[in-house]
C-alpha positions in Angstrom: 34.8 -45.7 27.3 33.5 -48.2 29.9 35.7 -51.1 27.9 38.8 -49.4 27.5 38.6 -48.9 30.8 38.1 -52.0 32.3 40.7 -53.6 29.7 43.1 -50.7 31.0 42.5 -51.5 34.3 43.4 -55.5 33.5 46.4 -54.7 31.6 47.8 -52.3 34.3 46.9 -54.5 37.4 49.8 -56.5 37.1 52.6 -54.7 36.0 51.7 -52.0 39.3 51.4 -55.2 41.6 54.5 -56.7 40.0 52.9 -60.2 39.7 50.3 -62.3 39.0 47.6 -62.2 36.4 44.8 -60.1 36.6 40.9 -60.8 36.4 37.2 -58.9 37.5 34.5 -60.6 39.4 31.2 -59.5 40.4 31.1 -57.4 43.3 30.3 -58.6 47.0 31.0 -57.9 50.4 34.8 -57.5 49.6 37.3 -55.8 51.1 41.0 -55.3 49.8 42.7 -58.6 51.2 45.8 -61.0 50.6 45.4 -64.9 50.9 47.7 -67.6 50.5 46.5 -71.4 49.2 47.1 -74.2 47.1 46.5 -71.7 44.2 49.2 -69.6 45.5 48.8 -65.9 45.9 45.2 -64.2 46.0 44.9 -60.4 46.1 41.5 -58.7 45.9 41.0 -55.2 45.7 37.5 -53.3 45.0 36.4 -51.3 42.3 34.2 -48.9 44.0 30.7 -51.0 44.1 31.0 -52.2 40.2 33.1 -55.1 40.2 36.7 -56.9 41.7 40.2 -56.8 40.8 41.6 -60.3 41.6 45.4 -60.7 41.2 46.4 -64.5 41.2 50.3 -65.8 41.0 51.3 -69.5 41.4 54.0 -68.8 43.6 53.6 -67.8 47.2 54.5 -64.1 46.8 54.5 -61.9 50.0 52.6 -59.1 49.0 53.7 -55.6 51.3 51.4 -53.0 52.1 53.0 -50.5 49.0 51.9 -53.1 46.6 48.0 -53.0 48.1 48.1 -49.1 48.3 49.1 -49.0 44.7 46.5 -51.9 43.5 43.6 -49.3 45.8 44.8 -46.3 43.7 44.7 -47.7 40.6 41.3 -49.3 41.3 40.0 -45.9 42.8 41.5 -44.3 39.9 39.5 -47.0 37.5 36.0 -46.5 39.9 36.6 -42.5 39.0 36.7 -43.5 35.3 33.8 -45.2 35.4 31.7 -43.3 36.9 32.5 -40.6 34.7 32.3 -42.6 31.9 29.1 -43.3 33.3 27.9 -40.0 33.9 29.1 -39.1 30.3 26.8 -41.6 28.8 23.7 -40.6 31.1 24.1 -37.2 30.0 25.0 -38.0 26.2 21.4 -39.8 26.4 19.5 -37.5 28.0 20.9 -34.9 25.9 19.7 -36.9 22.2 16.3 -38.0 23.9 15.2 -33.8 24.8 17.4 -32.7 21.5 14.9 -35.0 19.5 11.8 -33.4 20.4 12.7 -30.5 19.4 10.1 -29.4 16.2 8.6 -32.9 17.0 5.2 -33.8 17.8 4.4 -32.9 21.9 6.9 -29.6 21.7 7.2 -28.1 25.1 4.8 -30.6 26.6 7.2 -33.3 25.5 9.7 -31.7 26.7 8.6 -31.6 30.4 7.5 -34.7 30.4 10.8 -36.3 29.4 12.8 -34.2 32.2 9.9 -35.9 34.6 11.2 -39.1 34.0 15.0 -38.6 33.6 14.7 -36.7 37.0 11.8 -38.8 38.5 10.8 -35.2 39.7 7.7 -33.0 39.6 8.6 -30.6 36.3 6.8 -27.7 35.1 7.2 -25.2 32.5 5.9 -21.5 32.9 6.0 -18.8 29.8 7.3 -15.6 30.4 4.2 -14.1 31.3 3.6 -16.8 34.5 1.2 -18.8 32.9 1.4 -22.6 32.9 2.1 -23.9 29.9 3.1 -27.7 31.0 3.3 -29.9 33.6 4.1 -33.7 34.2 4.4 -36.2 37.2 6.9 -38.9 37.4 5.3 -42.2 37.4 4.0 -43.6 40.4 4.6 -39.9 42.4 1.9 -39.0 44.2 -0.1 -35.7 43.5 1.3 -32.2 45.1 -0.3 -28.4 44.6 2.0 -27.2 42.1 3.2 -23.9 43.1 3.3 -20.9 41.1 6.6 -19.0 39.8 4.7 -15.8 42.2 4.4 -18.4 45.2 8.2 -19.9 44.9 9.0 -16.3 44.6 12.4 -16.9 42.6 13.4 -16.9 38.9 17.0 -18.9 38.6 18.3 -21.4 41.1 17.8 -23.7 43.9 15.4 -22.0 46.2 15.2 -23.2 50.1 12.0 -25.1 51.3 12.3 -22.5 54.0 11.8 -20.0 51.6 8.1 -18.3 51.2 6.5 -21.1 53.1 8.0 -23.4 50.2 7.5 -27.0 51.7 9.7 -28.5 49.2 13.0 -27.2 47.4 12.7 -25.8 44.1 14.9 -26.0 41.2 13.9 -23.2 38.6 15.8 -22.8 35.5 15.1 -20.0 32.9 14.3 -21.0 29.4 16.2 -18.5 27.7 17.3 -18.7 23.6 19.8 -16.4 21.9 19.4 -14.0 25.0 15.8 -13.5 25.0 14.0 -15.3 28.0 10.9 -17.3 27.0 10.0 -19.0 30.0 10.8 -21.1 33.3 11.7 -24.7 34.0 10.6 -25.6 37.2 11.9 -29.1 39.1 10.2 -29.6 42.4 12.1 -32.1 44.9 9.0 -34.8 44.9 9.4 -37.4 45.2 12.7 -38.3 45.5 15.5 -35.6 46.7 17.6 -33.4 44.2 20.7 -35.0 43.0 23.5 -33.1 40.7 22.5 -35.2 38.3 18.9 -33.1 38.0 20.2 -30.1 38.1 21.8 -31.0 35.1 19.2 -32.1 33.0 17.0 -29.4 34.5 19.8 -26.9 32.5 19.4 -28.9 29.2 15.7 -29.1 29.3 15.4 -25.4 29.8 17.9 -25.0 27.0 15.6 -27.1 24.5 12.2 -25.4 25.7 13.7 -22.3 25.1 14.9 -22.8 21.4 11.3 -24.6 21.2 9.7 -21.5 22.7 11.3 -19.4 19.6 10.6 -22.5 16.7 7.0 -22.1 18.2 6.9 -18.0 17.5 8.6 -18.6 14.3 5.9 -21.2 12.9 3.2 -19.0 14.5 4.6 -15.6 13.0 4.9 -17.8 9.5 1.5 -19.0 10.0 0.0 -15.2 10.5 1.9 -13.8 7.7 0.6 -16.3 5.5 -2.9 -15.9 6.8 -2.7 -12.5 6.8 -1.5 -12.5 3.2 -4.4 -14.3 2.0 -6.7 -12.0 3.9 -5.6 -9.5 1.8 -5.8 -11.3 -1.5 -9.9 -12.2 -0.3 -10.3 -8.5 0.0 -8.2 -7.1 -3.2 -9.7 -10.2 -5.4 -6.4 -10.4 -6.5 -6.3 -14.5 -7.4 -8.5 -16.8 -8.8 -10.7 -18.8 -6.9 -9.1 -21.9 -7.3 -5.4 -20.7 -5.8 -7.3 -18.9 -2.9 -9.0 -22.3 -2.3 -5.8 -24.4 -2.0 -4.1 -21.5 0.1 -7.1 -21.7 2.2 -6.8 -25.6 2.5 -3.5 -25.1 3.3 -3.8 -22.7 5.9 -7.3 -24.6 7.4 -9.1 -21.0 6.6 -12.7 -21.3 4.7 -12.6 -19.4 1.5 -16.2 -19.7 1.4 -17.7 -18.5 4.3 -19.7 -15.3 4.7 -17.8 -13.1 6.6 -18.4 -9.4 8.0 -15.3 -7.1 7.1 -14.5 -4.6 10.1 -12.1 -1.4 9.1 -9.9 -0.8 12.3 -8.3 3.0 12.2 -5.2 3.4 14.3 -2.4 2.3 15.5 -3.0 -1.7 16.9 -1.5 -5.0 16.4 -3.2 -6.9 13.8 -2.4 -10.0 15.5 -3.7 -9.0 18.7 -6.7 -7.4 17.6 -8.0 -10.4 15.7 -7.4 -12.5 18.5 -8.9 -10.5 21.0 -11.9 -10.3 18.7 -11.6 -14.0 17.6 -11.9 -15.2 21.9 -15.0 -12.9 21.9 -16.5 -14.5 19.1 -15.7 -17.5 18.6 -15.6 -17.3 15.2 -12.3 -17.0 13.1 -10.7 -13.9 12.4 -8.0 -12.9 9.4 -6.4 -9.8 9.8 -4.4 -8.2 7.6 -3.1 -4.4 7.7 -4.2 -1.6 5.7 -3.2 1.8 4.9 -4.9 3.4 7.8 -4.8 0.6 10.3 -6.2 -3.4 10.5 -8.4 -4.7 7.9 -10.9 -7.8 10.3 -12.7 -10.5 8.3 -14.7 -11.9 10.7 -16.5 -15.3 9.8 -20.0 -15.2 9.9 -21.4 -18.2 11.8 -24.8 -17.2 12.8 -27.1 -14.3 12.4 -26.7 -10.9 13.7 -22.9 -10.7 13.3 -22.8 -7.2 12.3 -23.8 -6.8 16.0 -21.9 -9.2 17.7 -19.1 -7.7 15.8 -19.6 -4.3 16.8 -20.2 -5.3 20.1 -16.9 -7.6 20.5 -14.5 -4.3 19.0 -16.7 -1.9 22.0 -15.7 -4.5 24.6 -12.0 -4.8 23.2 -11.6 -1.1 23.0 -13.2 -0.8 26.7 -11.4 -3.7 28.3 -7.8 -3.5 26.5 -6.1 -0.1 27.4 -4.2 0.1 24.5 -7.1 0.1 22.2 -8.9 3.0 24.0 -9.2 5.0 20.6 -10.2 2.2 18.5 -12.3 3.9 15.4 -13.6 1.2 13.3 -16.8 0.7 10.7 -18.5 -2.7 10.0 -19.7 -3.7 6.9 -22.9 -6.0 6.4 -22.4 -10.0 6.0 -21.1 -10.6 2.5 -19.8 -13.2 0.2 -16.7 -13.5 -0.4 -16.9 -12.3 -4.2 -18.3 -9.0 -2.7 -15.5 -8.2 0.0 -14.4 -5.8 -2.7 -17.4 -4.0 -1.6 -17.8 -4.6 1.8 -14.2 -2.9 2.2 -15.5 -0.2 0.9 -18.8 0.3 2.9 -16.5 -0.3 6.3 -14.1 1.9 5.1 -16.6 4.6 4.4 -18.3 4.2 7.9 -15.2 4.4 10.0 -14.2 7.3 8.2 -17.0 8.7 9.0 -16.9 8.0 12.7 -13.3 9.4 12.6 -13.6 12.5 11.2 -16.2 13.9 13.6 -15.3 11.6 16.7 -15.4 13.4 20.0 -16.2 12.6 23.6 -19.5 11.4 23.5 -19.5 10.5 20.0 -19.7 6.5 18.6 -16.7 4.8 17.9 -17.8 1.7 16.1 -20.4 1.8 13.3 -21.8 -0.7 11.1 -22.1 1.1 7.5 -26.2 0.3 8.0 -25.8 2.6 10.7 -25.2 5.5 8.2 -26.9 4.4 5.3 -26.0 6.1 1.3 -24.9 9.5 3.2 -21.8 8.0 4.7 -20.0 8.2 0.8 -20.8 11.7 1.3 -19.5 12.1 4.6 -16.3 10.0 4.4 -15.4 11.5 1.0 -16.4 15.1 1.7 -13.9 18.0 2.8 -14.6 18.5 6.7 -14.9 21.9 6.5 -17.5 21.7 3.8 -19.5 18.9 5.6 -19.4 21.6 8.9 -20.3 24.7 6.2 -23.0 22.1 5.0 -24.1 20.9 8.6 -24.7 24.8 9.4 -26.1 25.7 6.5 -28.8 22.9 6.8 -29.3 23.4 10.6 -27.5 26.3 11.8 -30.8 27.9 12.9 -31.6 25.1 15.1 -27.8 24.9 16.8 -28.1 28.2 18.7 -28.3 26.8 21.7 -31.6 27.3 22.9 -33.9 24.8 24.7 -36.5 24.8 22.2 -34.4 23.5 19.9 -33.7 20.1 21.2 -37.1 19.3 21.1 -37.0 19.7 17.1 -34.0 18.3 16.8 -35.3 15.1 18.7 -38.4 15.5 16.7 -36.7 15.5 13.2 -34.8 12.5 14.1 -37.6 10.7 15.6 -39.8 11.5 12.3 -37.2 10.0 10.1 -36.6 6.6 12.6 -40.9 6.4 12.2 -40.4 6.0 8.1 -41.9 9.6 7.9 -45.1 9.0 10.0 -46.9 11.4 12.0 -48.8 8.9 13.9 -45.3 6.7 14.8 -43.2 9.6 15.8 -46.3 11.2 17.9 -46.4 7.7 20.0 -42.7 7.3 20.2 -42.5 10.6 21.9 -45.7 10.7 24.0 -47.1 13.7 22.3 -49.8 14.6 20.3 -49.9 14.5 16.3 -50.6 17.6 16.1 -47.5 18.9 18.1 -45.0 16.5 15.4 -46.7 18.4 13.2 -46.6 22.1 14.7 -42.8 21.4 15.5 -42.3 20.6 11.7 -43.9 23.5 10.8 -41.7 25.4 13.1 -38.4 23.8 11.5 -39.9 25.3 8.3 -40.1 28.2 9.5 -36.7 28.7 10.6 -34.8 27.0 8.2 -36.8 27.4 5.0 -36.7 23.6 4.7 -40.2 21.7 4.0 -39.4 18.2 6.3 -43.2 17.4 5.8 -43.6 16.9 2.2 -40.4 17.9 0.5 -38.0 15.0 -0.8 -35.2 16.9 -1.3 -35.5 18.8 1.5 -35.7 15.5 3.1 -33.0 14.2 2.6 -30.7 17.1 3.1 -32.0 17.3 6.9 -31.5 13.8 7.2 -28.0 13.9 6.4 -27.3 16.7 8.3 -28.8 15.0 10.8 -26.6 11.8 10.6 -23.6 14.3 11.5 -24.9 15.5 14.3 -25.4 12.2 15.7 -21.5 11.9 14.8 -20.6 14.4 16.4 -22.7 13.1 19.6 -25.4 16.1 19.8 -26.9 15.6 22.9 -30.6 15.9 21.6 -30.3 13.4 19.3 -30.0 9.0 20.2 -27.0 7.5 20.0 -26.6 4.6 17.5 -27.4 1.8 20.0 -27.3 -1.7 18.5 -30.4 -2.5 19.6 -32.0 0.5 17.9 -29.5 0.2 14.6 -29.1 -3.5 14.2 -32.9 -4.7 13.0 -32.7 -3.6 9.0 -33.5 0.3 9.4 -31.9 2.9 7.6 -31.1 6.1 8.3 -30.6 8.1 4.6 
């Protein structure tokens, strides 16, 4: 464009002066003048600042003032092309150099940083939830508090430095693709002012980081779904090892570690779940979803995971309103070739936890919590675990103040491994009265807790429901009481 022009403005020159040949000099401190000497006529008109238009006849010519006022137009007219040819060009470059890094190594951050320099401004990018996500200096600028999208106040345009004690004008720009708004583009007037020509490659930039933005949540959403999908082949043991191996490569996931499987009941975003766990860990986290919620397989890293992992799902469901149900069972650590059955075990233990949960009840259980009664439990009809509960311990669920004291006793007998002499200590009473108050849950419920196995066992599990339930008589299932190897049927 820039050629054609100038040749344009060559061939033109003289047939609007009506003389002479035309030629282009470098530009000076010219203005438009006529001179006469020995090589006849000289006429010299500027072309704004970029070069001029010398007219040159042999002959002495007198050159009228119509003649200079239609050389000036046509070399205005030629300084207008140019300059848009020039803008054109700017803009055509600017435009390749952000289109190309798009998908390309750097992504947003690239992005910002190339606006810095074509601007020569302070850029930053926010996502749509306010939070940095890049930010980039021109060279040489010096260093300036960058101000918030909250402290600028405004979410499109040029915003006043007068504006919210804005010392600086700001030029923000949302990043916005196929009508869904991912973020901001913010261009701060340091150190140089705001031309047009930044506003314009503000608009483009914005434009890119936008369509980045949503190449970003595509590759991400890919990435989950794929890792989500290979969760769920670890647990169902549906491939061999060898093609969970080079997914796992693939995906940077290790096929091989230990891992603790948590079973998530409700309503919650896998995603979200995992990586709320995932920060509290730091350990990795696939999720995939089941049929009754999120399925966790949390890497095992060190010892004591079980309880770390309880312990991160209690602070998620306590610190993240939306997960203020959360119902979930924990298996123990396994390998991966006996996820199969860890699925199982946590599947069993946050059944459990659901089917009974109330106020004061648990809501996260590890299935060592619960021991071999939790098959019964989980797979049981409710009503016949509450028909079973009664008809094991009815006698001692009247109400009555005694009967906390057994209750607490039975429990405490059972935590002991059976021992007199432990549960005496533990409850600051004498052996004799563990055994008087054993005697007296005989005696009310026909059931020999001393020296009868079977018995035994069916108090125990009754027991265990309870404690789902949250009986007030009986201790919770702390971690620090529940994590250390003990069962409890």
């Amino acid at each position: 464009m820039t050629a054609e022009t100038w040749r344009a403005l060559l061939d033109q020159a003289p047939v609007v002066a009506g003389f002479g040949s035309a030629h282009l000099h470098c530009p000076g401190e010219v203005s438009t003048s006529v001179r006469h000497d020995d090589a006849g006529t000289v006429v010299s008109v500027p072309v704004g600042t970029a070069a001029v238009l010398t007219l040159t006849d042999p002959a002495r010519i007198a050159v009228d003032d119509q003649v200079l006022e239609r050389l000036t137009a046509l070399a205005a007219l030629a300084s207008a092309a140019l300059a848009e040819s020039g803008r054109l060009a700017a803009e055509t470059a600017a435009e390749r150099r952000l289109s190309g890094l798009i998908g390309a190594p750097g992504g947003l951050g690239g992005l910002v940083a190339a606006c810095a320099e074509l601007t020569g401004k302070v850029t930053a990018l926010f996502d749509v939830h306010d939070r940095l996500v890049a930010t980039e200096s021109p060279p040489g600028a010096s260093p300036i508090r960058l101000r918030s999208l909250a402290e600028i106040g405004e979410r499109n345009g040029l915003v006043p430095a007068s504006l919210h004690g804005l010392t600086r004008r700001h030029l923000v720009v949302p990043a916005v693709h196929r009508g869904e708004t991912f973020g901001w583009l913010v261009l701060v007037e340091h150190p140089s002012v705001l031309r047009p020509a930044d506003r314009l490659v503000a608009e483009r930039t914005a434009v890119h980081a936008g369509t980045e933005f949503a190449v970003q949540r595509r590759v991400a959403a890919a990435a989950w779904n794929a890792r989500s999908s290979l969760a769920r082949q670890l647990i169902r043991g549906s491939s061999t090892m060898d093609d969970l191996r080079a997914s796992g490569e693939y995906l940077g996931v290790d096929t091989q570690a230990r891992r603790v499987l948590a079973y998530v009941i409700g309503p919650a975003n896998a995603e979200r779940l995992a990586n709320a766990v995932e920060e509290r860990l730091g350990s990795e986290v696939l999720a995939t979803r089941g049929s009754e919620g999120v399925l966790l397989l949390i890497e095992a890293t060190e010892t004591g995971m079980v309880a770390r992992a309880k312990a991160a799902l209690r602070a998620v469901a306590a610190e993240l309103p939306d997960y203020a149900g959360l119902v979930a069972g924990v298996s123990p650590v396994s390998e991966p070739a006996k996820f199969g059955r860890a699925y199982r075990e946590a599947q069993e233990a946050a059944r459990c936890v659901h089917r009974f949960v109330g106020p004061s009840s648990p809501r996260v259980l590890a299935a060592d919590d619960l021991g071999p009664a939790r098959l019964f439990i989980a797979n049981s009809a409710v009503a016949a675990v509450r028909e079973y509960l009664h008809d094991i311990l009815g006698p001692l669920l009247t109400g009555e103040a005694a009967e906390a004291d057994l209750l607490s006793t039975l429990q405490q007998f059972f935590d002991s491994g059976r021992s007199v002499r432990v549960s005496a200590a533990r409850l600051g009473v004498h052996e004799n009265t563990v055994r008087l108050r054993l005697a007296r849950v005989r005696h009310a419920t026909g059931l020999d807790v001393a020296g009868g196995p079977n018995d035994q066992l069916s108090v125990q599990t009754a027991l265990l429901v309870l404690r789902l339930q949250g009986h007030p008589a009986l201790p919770s299932f702390d971690e620090a009481r529940f994590d250390h190897g003990r069962k409890t049927a």
